[in-house]
Structure formats: C-alpha cells, structure tokens
BADRENNU-509479 format. One record per residue: x, y, z of N, C-alpha, C in turn; residue in one letter. Coordinates in steps of 0.001 Angstrom, whole numbers, plus 500000, padded with zeros to 6 digits. Each point is the difference from the previous one (the first is absolute). Example, Ala and Ser with C-alpha at 12.3 -4.5 7.8 and 13.67 -1.06 7.14 Angstrom:
2
513190494310507800499110501190500000500900501200500000A499650501050499280500820501190500060499230501090500730S
REM end
This chain:
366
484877489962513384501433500085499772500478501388500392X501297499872500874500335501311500099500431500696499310X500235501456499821500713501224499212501418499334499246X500723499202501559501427499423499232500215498432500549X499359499577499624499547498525499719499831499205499140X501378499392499635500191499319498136498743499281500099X499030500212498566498837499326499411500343498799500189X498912499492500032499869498162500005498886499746498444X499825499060499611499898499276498322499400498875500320X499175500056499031499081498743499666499998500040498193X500574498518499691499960500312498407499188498935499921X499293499843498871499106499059499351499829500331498667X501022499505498975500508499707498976500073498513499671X499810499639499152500053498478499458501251499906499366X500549500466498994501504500007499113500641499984501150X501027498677500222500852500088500531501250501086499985X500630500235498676501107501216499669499466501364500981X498587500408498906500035501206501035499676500243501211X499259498779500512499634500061501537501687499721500905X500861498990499510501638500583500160500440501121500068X500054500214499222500359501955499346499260500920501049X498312499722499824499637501202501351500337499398501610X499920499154500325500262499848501879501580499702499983X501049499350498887501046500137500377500733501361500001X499286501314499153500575501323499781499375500870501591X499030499487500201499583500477501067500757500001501631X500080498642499994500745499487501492500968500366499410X501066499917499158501396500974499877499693500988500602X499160500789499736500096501597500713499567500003501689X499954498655500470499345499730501070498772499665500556X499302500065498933497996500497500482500088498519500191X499147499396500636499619498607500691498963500121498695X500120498487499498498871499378499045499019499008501045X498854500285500486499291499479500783499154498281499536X499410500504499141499753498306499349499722500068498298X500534499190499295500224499756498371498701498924499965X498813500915499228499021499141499924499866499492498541X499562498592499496499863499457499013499104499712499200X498745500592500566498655500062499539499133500964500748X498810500665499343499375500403500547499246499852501766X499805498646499659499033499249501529500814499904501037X501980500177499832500624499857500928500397501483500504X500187500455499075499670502032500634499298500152500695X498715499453500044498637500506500244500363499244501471X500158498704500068500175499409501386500942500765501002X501182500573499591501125500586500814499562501195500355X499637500851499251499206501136500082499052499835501165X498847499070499855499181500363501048500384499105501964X501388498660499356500643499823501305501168501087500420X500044500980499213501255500543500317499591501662500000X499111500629500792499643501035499870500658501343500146X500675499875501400500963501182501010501211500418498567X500453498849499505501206499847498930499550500709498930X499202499394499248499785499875498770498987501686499751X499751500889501144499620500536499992500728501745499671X501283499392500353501342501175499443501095499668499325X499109499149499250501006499254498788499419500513498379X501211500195499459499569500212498356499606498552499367X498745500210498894500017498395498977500080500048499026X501133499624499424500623500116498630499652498591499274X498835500201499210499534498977499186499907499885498819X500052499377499135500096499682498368498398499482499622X500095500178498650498185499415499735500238498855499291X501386498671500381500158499123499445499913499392501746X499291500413500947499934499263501069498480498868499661X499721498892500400498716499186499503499278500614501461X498713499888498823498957500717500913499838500920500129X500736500833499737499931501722500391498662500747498438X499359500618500754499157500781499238499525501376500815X499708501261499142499587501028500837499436499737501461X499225499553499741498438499970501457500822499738501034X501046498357499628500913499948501383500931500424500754X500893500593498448501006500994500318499070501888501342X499368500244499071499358501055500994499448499486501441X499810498691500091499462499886501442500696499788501075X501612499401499559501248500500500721500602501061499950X500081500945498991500494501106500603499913500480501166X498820499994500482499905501144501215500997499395501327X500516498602499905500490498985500921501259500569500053X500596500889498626501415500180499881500678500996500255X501116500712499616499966501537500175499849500435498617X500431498878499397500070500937498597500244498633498607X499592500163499230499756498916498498500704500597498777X500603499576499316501123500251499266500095498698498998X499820500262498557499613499013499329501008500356498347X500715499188499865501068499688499353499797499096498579X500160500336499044499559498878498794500517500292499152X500644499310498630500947500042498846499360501060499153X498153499696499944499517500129499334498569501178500423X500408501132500618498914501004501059498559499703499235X499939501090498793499255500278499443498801498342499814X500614499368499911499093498351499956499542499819501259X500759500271500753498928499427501686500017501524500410X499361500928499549499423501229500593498855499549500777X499328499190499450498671499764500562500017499627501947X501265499349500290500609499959501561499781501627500538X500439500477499362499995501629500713501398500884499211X500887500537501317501020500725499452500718498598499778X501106500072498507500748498791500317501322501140499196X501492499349500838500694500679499378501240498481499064X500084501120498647501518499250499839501026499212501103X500172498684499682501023499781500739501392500616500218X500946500113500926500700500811500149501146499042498844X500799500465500081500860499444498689501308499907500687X500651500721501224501160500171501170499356499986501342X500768499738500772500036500043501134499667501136500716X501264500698499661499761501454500582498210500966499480X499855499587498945498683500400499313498405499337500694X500846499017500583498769499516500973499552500301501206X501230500018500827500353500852501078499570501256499627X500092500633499266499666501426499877498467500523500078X499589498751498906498237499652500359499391500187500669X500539498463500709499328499925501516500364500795501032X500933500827500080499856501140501266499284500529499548X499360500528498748499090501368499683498744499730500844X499583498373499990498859499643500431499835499563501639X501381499952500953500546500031501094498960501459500822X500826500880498489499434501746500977498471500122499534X499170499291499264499340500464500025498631499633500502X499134501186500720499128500870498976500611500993500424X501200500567500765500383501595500386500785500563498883X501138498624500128500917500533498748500072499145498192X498978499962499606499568498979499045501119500166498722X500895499773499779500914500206498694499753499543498615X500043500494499009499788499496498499500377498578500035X499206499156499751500551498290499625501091500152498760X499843500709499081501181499747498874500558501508500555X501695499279500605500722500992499751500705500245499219X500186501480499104500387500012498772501361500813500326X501065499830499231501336501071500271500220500321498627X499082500123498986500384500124498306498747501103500145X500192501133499119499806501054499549499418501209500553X501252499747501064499442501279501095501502501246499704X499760501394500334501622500564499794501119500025500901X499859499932501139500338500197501251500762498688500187X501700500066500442500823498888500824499713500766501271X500060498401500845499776500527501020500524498905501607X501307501444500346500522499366500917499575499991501709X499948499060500831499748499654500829501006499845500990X500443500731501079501008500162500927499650499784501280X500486498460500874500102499729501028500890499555500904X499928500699501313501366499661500809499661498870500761X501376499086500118500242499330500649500331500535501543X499048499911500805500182500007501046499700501800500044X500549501102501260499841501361499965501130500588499881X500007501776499906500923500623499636500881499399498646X499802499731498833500930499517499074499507501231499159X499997501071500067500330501091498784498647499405498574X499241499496500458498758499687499170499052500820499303X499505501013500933499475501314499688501232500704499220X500973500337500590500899500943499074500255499728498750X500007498775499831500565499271498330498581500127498688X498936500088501454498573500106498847500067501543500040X500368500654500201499732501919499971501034499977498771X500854499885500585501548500329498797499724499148498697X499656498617500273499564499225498753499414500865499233X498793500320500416498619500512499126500242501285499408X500916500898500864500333501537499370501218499544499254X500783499128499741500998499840498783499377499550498552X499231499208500380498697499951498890499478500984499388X499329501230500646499378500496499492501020501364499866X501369499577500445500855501307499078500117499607498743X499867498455499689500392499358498322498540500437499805X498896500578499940499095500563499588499260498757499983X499700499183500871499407499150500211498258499740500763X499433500234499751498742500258500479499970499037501451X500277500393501158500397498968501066498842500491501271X499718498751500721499167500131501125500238499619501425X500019500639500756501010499262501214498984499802500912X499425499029500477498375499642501016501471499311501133X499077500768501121500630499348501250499084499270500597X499809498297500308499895499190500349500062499145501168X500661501303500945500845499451500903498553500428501236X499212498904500281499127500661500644500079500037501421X501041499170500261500602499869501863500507501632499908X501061500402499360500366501052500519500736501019498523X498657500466499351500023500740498593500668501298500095X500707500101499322501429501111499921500527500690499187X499238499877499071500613500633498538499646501353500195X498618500312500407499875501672499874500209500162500965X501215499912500883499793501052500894502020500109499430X500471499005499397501134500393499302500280500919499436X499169499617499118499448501453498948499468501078500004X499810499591501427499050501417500477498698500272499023X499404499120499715498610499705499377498812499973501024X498685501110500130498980500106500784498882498987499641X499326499467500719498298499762499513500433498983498934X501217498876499969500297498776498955498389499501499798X499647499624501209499281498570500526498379500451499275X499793501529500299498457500296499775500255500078498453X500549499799499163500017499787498327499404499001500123X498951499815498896499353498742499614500700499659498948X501075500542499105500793499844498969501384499791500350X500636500912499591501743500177500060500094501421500151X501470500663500230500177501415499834500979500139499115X500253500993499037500948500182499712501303501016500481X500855499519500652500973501297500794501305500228499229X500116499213498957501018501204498385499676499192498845X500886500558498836499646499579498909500219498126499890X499086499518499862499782498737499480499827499243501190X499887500342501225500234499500501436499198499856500366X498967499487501113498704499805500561500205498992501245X498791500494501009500512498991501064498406499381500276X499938499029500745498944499941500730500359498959501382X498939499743500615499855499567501414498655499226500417X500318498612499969498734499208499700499375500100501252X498100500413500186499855499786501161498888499096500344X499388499582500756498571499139500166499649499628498698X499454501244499813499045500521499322500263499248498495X501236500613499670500092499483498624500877498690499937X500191499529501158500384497904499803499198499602499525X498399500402500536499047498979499728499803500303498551X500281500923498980499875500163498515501306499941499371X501350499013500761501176500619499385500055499471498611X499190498758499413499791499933498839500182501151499164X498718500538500215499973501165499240500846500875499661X499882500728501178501379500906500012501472499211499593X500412499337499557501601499006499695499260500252498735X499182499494499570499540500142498378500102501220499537X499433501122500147500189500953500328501359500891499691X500767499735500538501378500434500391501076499146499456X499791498866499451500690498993499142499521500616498241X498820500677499987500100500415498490500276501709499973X500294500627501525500580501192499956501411500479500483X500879498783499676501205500527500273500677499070499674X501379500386499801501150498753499489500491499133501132X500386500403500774500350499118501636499225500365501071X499754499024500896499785500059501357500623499498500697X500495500600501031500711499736500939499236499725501733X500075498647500136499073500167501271500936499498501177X499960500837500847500604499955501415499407498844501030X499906498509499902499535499375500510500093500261502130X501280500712499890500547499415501681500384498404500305X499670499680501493500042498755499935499751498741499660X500597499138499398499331499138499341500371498570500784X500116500336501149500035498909500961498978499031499886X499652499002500139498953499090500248499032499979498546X501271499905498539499222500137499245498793499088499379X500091498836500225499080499082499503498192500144500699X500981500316501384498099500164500359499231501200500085X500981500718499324499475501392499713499328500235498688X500459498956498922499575499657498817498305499317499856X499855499660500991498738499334500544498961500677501005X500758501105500755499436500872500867498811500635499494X498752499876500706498791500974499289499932501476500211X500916500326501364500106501230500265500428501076499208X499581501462499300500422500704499398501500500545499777X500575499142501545501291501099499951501259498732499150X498859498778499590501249499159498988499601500397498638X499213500790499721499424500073498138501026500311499108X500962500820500580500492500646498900501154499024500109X500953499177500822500730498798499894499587499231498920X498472499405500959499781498952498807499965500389498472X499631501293499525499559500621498796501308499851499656X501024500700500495501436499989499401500468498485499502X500403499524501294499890498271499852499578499457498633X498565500382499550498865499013498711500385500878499192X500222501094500074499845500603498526501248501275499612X500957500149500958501384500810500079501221499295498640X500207500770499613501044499527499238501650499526500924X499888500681501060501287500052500536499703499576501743X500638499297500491500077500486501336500913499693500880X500394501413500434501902499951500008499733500205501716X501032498636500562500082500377501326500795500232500760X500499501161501025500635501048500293500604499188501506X501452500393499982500525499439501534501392500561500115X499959500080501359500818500603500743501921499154500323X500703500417499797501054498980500091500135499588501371X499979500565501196500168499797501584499323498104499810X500631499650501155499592498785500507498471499612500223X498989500852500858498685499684499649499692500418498661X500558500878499361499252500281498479500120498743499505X501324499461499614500010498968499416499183498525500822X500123499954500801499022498968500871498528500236499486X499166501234499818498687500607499521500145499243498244X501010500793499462499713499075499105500130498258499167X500307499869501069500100498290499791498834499328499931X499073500659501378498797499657500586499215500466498682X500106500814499007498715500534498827500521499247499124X501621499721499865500027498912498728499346498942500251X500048499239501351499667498842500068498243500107499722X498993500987500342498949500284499688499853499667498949X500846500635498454499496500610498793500468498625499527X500714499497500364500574498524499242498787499044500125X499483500130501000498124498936500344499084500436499024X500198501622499733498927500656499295499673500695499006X498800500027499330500080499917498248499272501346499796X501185500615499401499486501372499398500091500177498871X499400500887499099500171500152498409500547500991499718X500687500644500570500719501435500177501710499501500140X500854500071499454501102499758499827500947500384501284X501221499422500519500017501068500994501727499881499970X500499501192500735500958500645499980500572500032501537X501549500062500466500289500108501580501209501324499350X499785500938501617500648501120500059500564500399500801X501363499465500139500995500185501617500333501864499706X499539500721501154500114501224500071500720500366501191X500645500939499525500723500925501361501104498707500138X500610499223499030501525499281500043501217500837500651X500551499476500972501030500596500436502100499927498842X500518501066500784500964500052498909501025499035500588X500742499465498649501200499132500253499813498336500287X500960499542501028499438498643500317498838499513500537X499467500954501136498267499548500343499664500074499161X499628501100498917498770500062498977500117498370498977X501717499656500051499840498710499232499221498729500756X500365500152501348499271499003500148498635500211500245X499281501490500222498741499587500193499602499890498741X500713500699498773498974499386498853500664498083499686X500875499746500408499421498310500246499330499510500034X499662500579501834499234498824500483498169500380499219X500156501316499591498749500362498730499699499392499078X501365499655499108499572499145499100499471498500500273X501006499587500714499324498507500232498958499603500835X499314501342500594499165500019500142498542499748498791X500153501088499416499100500145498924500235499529498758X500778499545499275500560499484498957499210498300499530X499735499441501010499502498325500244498552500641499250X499482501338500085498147499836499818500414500589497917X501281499782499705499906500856498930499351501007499266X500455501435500531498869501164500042500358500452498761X499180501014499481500402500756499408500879501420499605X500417500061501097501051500790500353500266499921501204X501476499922500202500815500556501174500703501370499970X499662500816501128500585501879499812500602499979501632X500851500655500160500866499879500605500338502142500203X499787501091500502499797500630500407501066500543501759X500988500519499815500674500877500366499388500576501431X500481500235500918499679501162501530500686501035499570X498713501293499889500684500968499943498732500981500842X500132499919501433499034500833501178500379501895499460X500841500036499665500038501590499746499190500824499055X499450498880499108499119500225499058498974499687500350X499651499217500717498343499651500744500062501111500720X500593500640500899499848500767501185500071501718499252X500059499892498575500183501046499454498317500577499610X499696498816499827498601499536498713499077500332501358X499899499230501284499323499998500843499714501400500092X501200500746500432499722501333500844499231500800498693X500572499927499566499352500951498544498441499528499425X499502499075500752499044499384499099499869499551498413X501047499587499351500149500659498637500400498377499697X500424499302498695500506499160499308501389499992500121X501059498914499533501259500137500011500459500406498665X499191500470499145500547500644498461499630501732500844X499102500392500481500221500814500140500822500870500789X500478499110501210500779500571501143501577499911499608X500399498987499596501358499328499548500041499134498762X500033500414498456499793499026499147501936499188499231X500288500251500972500927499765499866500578498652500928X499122500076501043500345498814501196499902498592499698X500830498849500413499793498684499707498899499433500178X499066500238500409498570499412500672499425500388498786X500250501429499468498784500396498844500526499114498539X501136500491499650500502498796498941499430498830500264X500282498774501031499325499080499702498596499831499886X499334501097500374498671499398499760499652500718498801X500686500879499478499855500621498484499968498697499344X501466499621499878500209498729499428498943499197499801X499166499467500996499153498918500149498408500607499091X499806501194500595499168501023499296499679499608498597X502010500066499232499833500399498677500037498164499649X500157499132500675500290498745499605498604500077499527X498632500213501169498700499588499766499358500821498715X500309501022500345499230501111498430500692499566498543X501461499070499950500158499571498732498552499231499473X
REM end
C-alpha cells in the first residue's frame, strides 16, 4: 500500500451490529471493505485466493468469529498488513493476543484504525485519552495558502501567555516552517524540547527526528503548559494525510485524534474561498475527535467584506463548527510586525488585528 493510498479492510466478525458499525464506519471515510468473512475457514480461503489484496489490507476481527483460535489467527497474520481485534469483553479473550475495547463512536474508531494504518513507523496509543492532561490545545490550519495562518498562531500564543498563561507555540508547518525566522528565533529545529523566548512563551519546531516520538514529546508538553498552539500550514488533502505514513502528516493526524480545537483559516478572495470549500467538503467525509472551528481572515471593509463573509458562512455553517471568527484586513499591522520581527502587542497594541485576536486569546484562557 502506498504512503497515500486509502487502506483497504477485511473484517471477520460474527455480530452482525458491530461488524455493521465497523465496515459501514469505515467505507464512510472511503477505505474499500475488501471481503466480510463469516467464519474462520472462509478467511482462510480468501486469504490464500486473494494474495496481491489481502496482503495491504488491515483484519479487523472479533473472537465471536466460529473457528477462530490463537494457532489460526497467527498463521494469517503474516498474509495481512496488520490484525486488529475488537471485543466487548478484552480482558476475556486476551488469550487471542492484543484485543482492544470496542470503539463505542465512529469517530473513535476511525481514530483507532489510522493509529494502526501508520504503523510500525508511527504506532499511536490505542486508547486515546483527552481527560486529565493540563494543556488545551489549539490546532491551526489554512485553507488553501497565504491565509494569515502562521500570523494568528504567533499573536494567538503571545496573547496567552500575556494572561500569564503557560503557552507553547510548535510550528508544524513542515512544507515551509516560519515561525522562527518571524521571531527571529536561531537553532528552533536542533531543540529536542521547546525554547523559551519570554515569560510564559515557548516555541518549538517539529523535525524528523522527533515525529517519530511525537507521542512522547505531546505528552510531555500537554502536562507542561496550559495551551498549545500548533501551526499546522496546509491542510489541503486532509483525509489522506490522516492516513499518510510519512512523518511530515504526524503532527495533523496527532492534532486531528487528540487536539481540542481545530480552527481552519481562509482567505476571503475568490480562490481562498474556492480552497475552502474543497477542505469543507474533505472534513464533512471525515472523522476527527478534535472539535473544529472556521476563520475568515483579512475580511474586507464595507459591502465586499459583507459578502465575502456570506459566501463564508454558508459555506461553513452546514458542518456545524464550533466556532465561526470572522477577523478584519489590517496589512499595516502585519507589515509593522514583519519588519520588526516582533508580535502585534508589541509593535502596535492598539491595532484591529491585535484586539481581535486578544479577544479570541482571552475567549480560550476563560
């Protein structure tokens, strides 16, 4: 299977409900369900007529399939890419191998089974947990390029941590990473940690190196700070990036499964809004556990700005987000911030660009 090549499925489950529940939640998200086997001896037959296939396919099986016992289950594995075993009741059919809780949502299943998509490179926790960690944590992606994406995560994260907010700003953006050179920040990337560059502030810059442990490090940094703010960039082609084994989708997908927020950023011009039609229509196919938010930026004044935030809303409004923000053009204050290398509280705290994202700032730190 390729890098970006929706998975293909083999279930062999006996319960009708949940063998429903897993290949109908599945083909929603697109993945081809290859063959729904009903017993052991008929797995075993497809499997060995169906090799080229069945060979970059996941098998999501239950231990209420007849026939199934260790010895046979292990002698197909190696036929598959990967075995994934689902039951009401884990701890009782341990003796199968790993078996996990059934998923209980959709989106919780989906979330699952990509972990096991990426792996053995990018292997993710089977129970993802979002209860008793300290850290909210927002996730910022543009629709399409140039939509002021990076700027809203710099200014975001330093309005935070003027409310004395313990805040972390990781740039993400691995096509074309930008935060330190905004900031005029040296040597981001060679931190194996974060930096801190003022009080309560910290940045980092995900690289190779630490995708393949971003577990860790998110754990990490979720019990050492109150927000994170992650600079996704583009989030074009999000579904099969969610599935991508390549390092440069980890921190998407991570945001995606386990982000509290993920707010996506667009431009009012005619392709902006065209860019984001194309990611709603994505995110509407696709199941994330991260809540998400749309952010028309750089709105023009008077009658255009009414209609481009229009054709914004009814754009985004149908996926019922969790917030709609709506954000002002004001280039005199970007072009202020730029030259100076500096934040928009520090250059101009007085400018419309910095208010609203104060605003939004202080909405999140309530």
């Amino acid at each position: 299977m390729s890098d970006l090549e929706l998975p293909t499925v083999i279930t062999a489950i006996a319960n009708a409900q949940t063998e429903g529940f897993v290949a109908g939640t599945l083909f929603a998200q697109g993945w081809s369900v290859l063959f729904r086997a009903i017993d052991i001896e008929s797995l075993e037959i497809y499997l060995k007529n169906n090799p080229e296939s069945a060979r970059g396919s996941i098998l999501i099986f239950a231990p209420d399939l007849s026939g199934i016992n260790f010895e046979r289950l292990n002698a197909i594995s190696p036929l598959v890419k990967q075995v994934v075993g689902f039951s009401s009741n884990p701890e009782k059919d341990s003796g199968l191998g790993e078996i996990h809780l059934v998923p209980s949502t959709a989106t919780d299943l989906v979330s699952l089974v990509r972990g096991f998509i990426r792996a053995p490179m990018l292997r993710q926790s089977t129970q993802l947990s979002l209860q008793g960690r300290r850290a909210q944590v927002l996730a910022i992606g543009s629709a399409g390029s140039n939509t002021g994406c990076t700027t809203l995560a710099i200014n975001l994260a330093m309005e935070l941590s003027v409310l004395e907010k313990q805040t972390l700003l990781i740039d993400a953006n691995y096509r074309a990473p930008s935060i330190a050179t905004l900031l005029a920040v040296r040597n981001v990337q060679s931190e194996k940690g974060w930096r801190n560059i003022a009080p309560s502030f910290s940045v980092a810059e995900i690289s190779q190196e630490q995708a393949v442990s971003i577990d860790t490090f998110m754990d990490q940094a979720l019990q050492s700070f109150d927000h994170i703010i992650i600079d996704l960039g583009s989030i074009s082609g999000l579904s099969n990036r969610l599935t991508d084994r390549r390092w440069t989708s980890t921190m998407t997908t991570w945001s995606c499964d386990q982000g509290d927020e993920l707010m996506v950023v667009a431009r009012p011009d005619l392709l902006g809004l065209h860019r984001l039609e194309q990611v709603a229509s994505l995110i509407e196919m696709t199941s994330i556990r991260s809540a998400l938010s749309f952010t028309l930026n750089m709105r023009s004044q008077g009658r255009k700005g009414s209609d481009e935030e229009a054709k914004f809303l009814s754009i985004t409004t149908q996926l019922r987000p969790l917030n709609l923000r709506v954000i002002a053009r004001d280039s005199r204050a970007i072009s202020a911030a730029e030259a100076q290398k500096a934040t928009l509280i520090e250059v101009n705290d007085r400018s419309a660009l910095r208010k609203s994202i104060a605003k939004i700032a202080s909405e999140k730190a309530s």
